[in-house]
C-alpha positions in Angstrom: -0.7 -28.9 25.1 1.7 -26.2 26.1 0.7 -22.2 26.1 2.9 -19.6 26.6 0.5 -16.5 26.0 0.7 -13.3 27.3 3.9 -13.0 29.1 6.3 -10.2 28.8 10.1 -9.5 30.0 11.1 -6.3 31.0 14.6 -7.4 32.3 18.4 -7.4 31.2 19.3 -11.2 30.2 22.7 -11.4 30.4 25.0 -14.5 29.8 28.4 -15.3 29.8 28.8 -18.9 28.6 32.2 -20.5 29.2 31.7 -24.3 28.9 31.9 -25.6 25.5 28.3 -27.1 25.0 25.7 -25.6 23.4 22.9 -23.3 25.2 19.7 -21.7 24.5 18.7 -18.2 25.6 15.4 -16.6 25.0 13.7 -13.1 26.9 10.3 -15.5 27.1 11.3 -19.1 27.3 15.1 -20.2 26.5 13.6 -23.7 25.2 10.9 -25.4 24.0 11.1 -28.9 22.9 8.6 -31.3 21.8 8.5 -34.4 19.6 5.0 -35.0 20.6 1.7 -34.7 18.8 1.3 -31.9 21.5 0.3 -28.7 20.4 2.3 -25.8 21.5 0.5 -22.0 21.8 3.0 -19.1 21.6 0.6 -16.1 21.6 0.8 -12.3 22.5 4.1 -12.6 24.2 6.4 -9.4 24.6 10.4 -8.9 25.7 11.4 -5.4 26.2 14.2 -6.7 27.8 18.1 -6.7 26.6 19.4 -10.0 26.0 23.1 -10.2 25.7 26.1 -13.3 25.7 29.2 -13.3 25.9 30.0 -17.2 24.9 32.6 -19.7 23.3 30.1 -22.3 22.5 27.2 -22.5 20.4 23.8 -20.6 21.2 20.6 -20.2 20.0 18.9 -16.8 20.7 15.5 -15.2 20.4 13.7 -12.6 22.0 10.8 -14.6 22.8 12.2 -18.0 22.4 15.8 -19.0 22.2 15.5 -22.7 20.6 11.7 -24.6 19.6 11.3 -28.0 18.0 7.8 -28.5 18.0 5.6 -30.8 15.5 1.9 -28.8 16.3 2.1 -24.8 16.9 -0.1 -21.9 17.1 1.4 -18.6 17.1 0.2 -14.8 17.0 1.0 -11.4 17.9 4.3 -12.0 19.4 6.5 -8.9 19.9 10.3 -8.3 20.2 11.3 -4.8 21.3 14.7 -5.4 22.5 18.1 -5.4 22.0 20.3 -8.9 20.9 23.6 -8.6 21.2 25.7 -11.8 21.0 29.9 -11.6 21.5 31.2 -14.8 20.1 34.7 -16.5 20.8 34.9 -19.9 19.7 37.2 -22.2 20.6 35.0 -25.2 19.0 33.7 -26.1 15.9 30.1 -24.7 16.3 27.0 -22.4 15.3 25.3 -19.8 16.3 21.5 -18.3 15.8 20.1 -15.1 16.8 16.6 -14.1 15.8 14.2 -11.5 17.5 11.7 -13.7 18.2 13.0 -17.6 17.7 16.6 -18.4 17.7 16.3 -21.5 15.9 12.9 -23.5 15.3 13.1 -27.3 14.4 9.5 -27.8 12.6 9.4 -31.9 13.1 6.0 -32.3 11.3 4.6 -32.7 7.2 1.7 -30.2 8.6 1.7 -27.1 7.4 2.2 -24.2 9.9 1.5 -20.5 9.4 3.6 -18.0 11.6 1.3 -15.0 12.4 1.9 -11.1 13.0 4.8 -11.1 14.8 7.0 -8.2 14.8 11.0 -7.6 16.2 11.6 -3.8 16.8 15.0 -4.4 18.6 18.5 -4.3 17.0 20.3 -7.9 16.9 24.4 -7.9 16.4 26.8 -10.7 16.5 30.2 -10.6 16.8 33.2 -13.6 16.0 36.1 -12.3 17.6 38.0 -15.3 17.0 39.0 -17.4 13.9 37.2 -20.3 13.4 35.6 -23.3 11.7 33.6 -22.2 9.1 30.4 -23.9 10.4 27.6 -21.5 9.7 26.4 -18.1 11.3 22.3 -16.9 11.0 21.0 -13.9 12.1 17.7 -13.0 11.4 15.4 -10.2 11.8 12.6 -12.6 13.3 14.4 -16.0 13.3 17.9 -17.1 13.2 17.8 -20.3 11.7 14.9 -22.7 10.8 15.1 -26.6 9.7 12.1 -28.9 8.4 12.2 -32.7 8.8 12.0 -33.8 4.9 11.8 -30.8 3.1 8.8 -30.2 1.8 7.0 -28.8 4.3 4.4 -25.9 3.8 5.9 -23.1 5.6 3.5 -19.6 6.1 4.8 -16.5 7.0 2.0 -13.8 7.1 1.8 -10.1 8.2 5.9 -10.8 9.7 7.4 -7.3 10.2 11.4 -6.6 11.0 12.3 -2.7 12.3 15.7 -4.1 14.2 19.2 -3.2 12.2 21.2 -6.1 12.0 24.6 -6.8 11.9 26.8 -9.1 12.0 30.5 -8.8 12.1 33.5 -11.7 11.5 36.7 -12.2 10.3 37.8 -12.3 6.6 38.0 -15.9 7.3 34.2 -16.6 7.8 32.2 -17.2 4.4 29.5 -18.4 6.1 28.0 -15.7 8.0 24.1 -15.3 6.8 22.1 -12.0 7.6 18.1 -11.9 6.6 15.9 -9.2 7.0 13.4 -12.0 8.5 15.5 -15.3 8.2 19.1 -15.7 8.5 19.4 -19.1 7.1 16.6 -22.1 6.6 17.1 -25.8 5.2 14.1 -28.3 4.3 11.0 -26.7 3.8 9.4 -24.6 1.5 8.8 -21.0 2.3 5.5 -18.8 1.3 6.3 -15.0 2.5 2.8 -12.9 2.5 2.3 -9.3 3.1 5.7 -9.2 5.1 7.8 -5.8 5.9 11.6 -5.7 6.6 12.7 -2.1 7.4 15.8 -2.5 9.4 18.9 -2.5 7.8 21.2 -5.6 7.0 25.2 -5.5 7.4 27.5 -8.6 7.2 30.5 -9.2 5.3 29.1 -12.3 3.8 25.6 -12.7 2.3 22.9 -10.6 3.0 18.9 -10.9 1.9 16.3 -8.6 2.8 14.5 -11.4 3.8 16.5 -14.5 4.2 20.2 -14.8 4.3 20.8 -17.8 2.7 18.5 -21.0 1.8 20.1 -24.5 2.3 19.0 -27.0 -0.8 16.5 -28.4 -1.1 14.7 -25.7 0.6 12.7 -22.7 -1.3 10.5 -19.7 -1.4 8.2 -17.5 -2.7 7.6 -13.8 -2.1 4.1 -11.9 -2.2 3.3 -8.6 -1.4 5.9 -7.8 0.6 8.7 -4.7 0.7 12.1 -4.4 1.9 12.9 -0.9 2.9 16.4 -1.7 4.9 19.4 -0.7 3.5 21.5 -4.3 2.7 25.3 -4.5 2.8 27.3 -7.7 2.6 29.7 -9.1 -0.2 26.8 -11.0 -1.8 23.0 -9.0 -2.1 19.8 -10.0 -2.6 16.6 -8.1 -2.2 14.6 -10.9 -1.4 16.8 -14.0 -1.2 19.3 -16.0 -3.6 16.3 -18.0 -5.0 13.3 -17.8 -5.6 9.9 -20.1 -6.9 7.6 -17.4 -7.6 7.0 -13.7 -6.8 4.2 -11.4 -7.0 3.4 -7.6 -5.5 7.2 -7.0 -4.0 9.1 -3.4 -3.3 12.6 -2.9 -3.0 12.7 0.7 -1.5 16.2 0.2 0.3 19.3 0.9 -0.8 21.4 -3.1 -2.4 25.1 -2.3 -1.7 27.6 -5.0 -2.2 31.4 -5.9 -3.0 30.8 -8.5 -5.5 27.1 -8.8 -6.9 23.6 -7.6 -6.0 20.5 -8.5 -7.2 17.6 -6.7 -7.8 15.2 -9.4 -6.4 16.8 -12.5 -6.6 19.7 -14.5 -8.2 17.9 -17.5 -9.7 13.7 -17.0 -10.0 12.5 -20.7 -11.2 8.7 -19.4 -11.7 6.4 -16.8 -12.8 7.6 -13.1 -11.4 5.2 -9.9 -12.1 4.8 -6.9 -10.5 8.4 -6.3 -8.9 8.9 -3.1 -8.2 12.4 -1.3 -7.3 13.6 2.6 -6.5 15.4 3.8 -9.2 19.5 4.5 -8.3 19.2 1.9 -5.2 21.6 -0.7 -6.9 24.6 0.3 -8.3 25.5 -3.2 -9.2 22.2 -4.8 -10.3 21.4 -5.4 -13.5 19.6 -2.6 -15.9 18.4 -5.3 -17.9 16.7 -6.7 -15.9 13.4 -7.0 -17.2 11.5 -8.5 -14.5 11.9 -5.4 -12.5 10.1 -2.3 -12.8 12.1 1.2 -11.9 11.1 4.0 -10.1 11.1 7.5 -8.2 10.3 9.8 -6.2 8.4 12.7 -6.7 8.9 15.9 -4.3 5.0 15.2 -2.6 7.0 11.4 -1.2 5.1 9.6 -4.3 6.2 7.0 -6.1 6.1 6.5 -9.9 6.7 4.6 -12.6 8.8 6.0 -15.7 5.1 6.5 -17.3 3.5 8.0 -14.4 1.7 5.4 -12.9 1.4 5.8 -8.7 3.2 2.5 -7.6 0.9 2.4 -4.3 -2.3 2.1 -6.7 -0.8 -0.4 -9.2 0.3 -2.5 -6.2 -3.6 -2.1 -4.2 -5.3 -3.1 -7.3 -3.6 -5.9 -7.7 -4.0 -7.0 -3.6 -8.0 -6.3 -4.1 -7.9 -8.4 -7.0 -6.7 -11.0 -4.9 -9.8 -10.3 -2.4 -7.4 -8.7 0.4 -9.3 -6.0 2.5 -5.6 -3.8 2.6 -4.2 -1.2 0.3 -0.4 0.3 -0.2 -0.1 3.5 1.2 1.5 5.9 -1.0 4.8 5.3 1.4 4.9 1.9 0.1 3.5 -0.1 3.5 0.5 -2.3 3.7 -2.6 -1.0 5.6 -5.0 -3.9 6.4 -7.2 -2.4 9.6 -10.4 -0.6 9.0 -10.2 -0.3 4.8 -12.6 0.7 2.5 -12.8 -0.1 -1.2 -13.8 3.3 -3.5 -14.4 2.9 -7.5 -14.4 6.0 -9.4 -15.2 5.0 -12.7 -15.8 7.9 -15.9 -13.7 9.2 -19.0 -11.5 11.9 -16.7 -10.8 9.7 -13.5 -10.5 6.1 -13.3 -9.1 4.0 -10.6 -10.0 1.6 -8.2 -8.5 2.0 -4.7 -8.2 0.6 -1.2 -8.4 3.5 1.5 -8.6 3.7 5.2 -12.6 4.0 6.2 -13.1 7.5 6.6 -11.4 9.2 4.3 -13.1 12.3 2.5 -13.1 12.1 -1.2 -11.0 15.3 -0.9 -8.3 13.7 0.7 -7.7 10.8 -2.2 -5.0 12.6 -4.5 -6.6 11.6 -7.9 -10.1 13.2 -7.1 -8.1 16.1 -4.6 -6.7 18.0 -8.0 -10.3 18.1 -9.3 -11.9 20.1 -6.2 -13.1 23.1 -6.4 -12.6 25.9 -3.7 -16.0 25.6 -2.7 -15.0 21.6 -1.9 -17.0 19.8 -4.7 -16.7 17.9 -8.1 -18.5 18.3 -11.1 -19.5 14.5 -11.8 -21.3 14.2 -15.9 -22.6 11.2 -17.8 -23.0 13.6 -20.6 -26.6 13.5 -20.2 -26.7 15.7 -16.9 -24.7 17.1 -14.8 -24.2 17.0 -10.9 -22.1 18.0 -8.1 -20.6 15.8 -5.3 -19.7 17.1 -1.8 -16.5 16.2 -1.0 -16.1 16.3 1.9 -18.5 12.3 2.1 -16.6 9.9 3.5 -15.8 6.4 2.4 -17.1 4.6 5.2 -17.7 1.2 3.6 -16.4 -1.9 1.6 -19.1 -1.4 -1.4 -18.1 0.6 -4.6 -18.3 4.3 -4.6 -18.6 5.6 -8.2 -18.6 9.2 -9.5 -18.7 9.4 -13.4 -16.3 12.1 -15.2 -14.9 13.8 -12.8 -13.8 17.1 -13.7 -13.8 20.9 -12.4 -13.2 22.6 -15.9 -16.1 24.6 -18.1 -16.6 22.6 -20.7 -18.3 23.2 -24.2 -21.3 21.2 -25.8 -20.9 21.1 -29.7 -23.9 18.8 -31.8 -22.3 18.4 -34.8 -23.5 16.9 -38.3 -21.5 16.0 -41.7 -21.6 18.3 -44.5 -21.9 15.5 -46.7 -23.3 12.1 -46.0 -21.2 9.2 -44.4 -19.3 9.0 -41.0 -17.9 11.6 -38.8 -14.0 11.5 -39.1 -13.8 12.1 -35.2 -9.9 12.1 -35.3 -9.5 14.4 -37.2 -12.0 16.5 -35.6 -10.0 16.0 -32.9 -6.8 17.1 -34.4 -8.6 20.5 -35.4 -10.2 21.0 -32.0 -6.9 20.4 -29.9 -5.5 23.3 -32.4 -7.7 25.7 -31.7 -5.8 28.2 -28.7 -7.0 27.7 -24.5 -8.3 24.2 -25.0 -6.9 21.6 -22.7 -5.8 19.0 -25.5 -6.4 16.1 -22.8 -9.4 16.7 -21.5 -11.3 16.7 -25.1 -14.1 13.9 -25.0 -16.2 12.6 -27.9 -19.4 11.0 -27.2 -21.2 9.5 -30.5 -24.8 10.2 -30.1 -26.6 6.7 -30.6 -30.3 7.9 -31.5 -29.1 9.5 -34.8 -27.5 6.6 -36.0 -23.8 7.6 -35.9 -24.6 11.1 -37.9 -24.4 13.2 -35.1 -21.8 13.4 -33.1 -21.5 15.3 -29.4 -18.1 16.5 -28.4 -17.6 17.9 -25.1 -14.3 19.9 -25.0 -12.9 21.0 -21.7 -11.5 24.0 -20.9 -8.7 25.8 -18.4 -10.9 28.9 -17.6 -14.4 30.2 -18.4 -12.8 32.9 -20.7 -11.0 30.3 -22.6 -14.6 28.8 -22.9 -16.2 31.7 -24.0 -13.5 32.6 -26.3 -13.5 28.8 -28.6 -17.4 29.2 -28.0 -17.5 32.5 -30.0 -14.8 31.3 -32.9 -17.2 28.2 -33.4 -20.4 30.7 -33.9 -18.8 33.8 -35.9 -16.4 31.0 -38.2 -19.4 29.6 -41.0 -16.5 26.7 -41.2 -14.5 26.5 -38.3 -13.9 22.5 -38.6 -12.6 22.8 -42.2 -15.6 22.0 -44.6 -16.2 18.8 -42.4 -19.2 19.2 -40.7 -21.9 21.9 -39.6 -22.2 23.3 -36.4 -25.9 22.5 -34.5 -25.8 23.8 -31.4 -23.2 25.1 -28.7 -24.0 25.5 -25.2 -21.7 26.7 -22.5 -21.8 24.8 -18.7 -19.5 25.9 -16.3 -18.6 24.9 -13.4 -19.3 27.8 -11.4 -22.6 28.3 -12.7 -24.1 25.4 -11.9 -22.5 25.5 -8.7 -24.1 29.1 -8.1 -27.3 27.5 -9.5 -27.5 25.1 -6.9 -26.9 27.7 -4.3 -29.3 30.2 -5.7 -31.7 27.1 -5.2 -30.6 26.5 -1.8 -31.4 30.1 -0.9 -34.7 30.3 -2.9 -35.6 27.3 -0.7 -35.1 28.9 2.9 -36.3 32.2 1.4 -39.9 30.4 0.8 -40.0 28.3 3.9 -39.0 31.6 5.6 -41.8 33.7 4.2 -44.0 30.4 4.7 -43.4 30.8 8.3 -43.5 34.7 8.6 -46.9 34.6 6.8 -48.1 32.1 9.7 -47.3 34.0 12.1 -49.1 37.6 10.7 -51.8 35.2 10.2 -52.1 34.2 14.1 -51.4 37.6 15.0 -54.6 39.0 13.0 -56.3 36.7 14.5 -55.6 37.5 17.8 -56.2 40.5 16.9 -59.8 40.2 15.7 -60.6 37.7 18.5 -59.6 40.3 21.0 -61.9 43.0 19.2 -65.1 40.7 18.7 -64.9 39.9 22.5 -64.7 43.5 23.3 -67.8 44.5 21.3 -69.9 41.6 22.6 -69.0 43.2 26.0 -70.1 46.2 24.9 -73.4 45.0 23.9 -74.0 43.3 27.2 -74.4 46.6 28.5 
């Protein structure tokens, strides 16, 4: 067994390669190589140092490790926060890797292998100065090159993040020059991408991917829950990659510029693809028929929504807590996965189902925020009674919170029967309802009341102000037929808001009032009896003498 855990490089690596052989260079380790059954542990490791060549051979270069054939690995928490910069003048027929945290990695076993929360913050350029064979250039936000033994091996890459621009610069010459937000170029295995980030941009003048720059056949891939937000420039586009198997939960937020052709996730998709997601006006060459993809923008509060005004943060987190996945999308479109709470509000007004960070006040979730009133609560109704919630209660667990109706509008009560016998028409009742002036039209409700058998029917209707209440209360009771000869009128009661939040703090103060007087009335009471014991003890005195 091999470990390399918890080292760190805060030097300048600098190289200046003039023999024509290959080399490895890496700010941890420049090379690992193992064709054993021994397992190697890469875990926790940090550069902060610059590495740089200047070279006319080949090179492999990572910020942690430059070049790793291993057949047993376990890897974590590995972190690349500096610069790779790579000056390359061939004179050979050669290649060259650069990757923030593995230049190239040879994976020499079947076994599957998941890479784990690693992250590359540093920039990574390469530059061919020279013409040259056309023999294949990879740079990659967190590996520059990858190759499997047969080709079918499971490859995981989990919670991978990319912040470094890359860019990678060559002569007209060079067709072969691959730039990948994560990947620059893989062969023989088969990819799975979960909850991965790239948000550095991607320049070449070849093929760019916001998450791998090219796949050699017979590899392939499949994306989930993962976003590109780096701005990709090349001649060929892709926000993901050129192919892929399946994809599920993904976000193109960066902009997809190319000379040729850009795609809005993917040239060739082979399986099922749902739930693609891309900013409106980021691809001027993509294809607006596109049907796989979903378009859209951004509001002036930094949301994002959908053409029909659906948050694309809460679509996305109900689809990861369908999945079981303690994380949520943030309304800036990146995953969250460390201390998250799952709240259900559930009702006729409000419904959603969201992942939030533990802590957060009801207040401070936007859907239930437009509801609260100034003195900071919600009006929460089943129809059957009415309550109030503080809002400022936290969410400070995993288990469903659920409010019913949410709402901080007076609303009206209306028991209504038919004139005639048969079922209430409540669509049309609606239609006359929503007429009448100072109703909001969207917030009208119809409850059918169950214990008279469908013949009664209680609406609630929900209105912008108290006057706008009181004014449709009083049209309903002075009109003898203000529903047009459809139905009587029972009974209409008025519950606002404000009253019943007034109510309950009338009931507060009634409360201390009484324990108050409770207490003061205890107190006389001890005084008058210190009073009278102090009188019967001087009259016994008296007595005595």
């Amino acid at each position: 067994m091999l470990e390399i855990t918890n080292s760190a490089n805060n030097g300048h690596i600098h190289s200046n390669a003039t023999a024509a052989a290959s080399a490895a260079i890496g700010g941890v380790v420049s090379e690992v190589s193992s064709n054993t059954d021994s397992t190697v542990i890469l875990d926790g490791n940090v550069n902060n140092g610059m590495v740089e060549c200047y070279n006319i051979s080949g090179l492999s270069v990572g910020g942690i490790v430059g070049y790793l054939v291993i057949t047993k690995f376990n890897n974590s928490n590995n972190i690349n926060n500096g610069e790779i910069k790579s000056v390359f003048m061939p004179e050979l027929e050669t290649e060259q890797y650069l990757g923030g945290l593995v230049g190239v990695l040879s994976w020499q076993s079947a076994n599957e292998v998941v890479f784990d929360s690693g992250i590359n913050k540093g920039h990574i350029s390469l530059t061919i100065k020279n013409e040259t064979q056309d023999t294949g250039f990879a740079v990659g936000g967190c590996f520059g090159g990858f190759s499997g033994k047969k080709g079918n091996q499971n490859i995981i890459m989990k919670d991978i993040v990319n912040e470094g621009n890359i860019h990678v610069s060559s002569p007209s010459s060079i067709t072969q020059a691959y730039a990948g937000g994560l990947i620059g170029a893989f062969a023989l295995a088969v990819f799975q991408f979960i909850n991965c980030e790239n948000r550095g941009d991607v320049t070449t003048n070849n093929i760019a991917g916001g998450f791998v720059g090219f796949i050699v056949p017979p590899g392939s891939m499949s994306v989930s829950n993962c976003v590109n937000k780096g701005n990709l420039n090349g001649n060929i586009t892709y926000s993901t990659a050129s192919e892929l198997t399946e994809a599920h939960n993904v976000v193109s937020l960066g902009r997809i510029d190319a000379i040729t052709s850009a795609y809005s996730l993917a040239e060739t998709i082979s399986g099922s693809a749902n739930s693609i997601y891309r900013l409106d006006g980021n691809c001027a060459k993509c294809d607006k028929n596109d049907n796989t993809v979903t378009l859209f923008t951004r509001d002036s509060n930094g949301y994002y929504f959908t053409s029909n005004d659906q948050r694309v943060d809460v679509l996305l987190s109900k689809i990861v807590l369908g999945n079981d996945q303690y994380r949520y999308w943030t309304p800036q479109l990146s995953l969250y996965d460390e201390g998250v709470c799952v709240i259900v509000v559930d009702g006729n007004v409000v419904n959603l189902t969201r992942a939030v960070k533990c802590g957060t006040a009801l207040e401070d979730i936007d859907e239930i925020s437009k509801y609260v009133n100034s003195d900071g609560y919600v009006i929460t109704d089943n129809m059957d009674e009415t309550n109030m919630v503080n809002t400022k209660t936290e969410v400070l667990s995993c288990s469903y919170f659920t409010l019913n109706s949410i709402h901080n509008k007076p609303f009206l009560e209306i028991i209504i029967t038919p004139v005639k016998l048969g079922v209430i028409n409540t669509t049309e009742i609606l239609k006359i309802i929503r007429g009448i002036s100072g109703i909001d039209k969207d917030k009208v409700i119809i409850d059918v009341d169950t214990n008279n058998k469908g013949l009664a029917v209680k609406i609630r209707l929900y209105l912008n102000t108290l006057e706008d209440a009181e004014k449709v209360m009083n049209y309903l009771v002075d009109n003898e037929d203000p529903l047009g000869k459809m139905i009587k009128v029972r009974n209409v009661r008025l519950n606002a808001m404000q009253e019943v939040i007034e109510s309950a703090i009338k009931t507060e103060i009634t409360f201390t009032m009484l324990i108050s007087m409770m207490i003061f009335t205890l107190i006389m009471l001890i005084v008058l009896l210190s009073r009278n014991q102090v009188f019967i003890i001087i009259r016994l005195m008296l007595l005595t003498h």
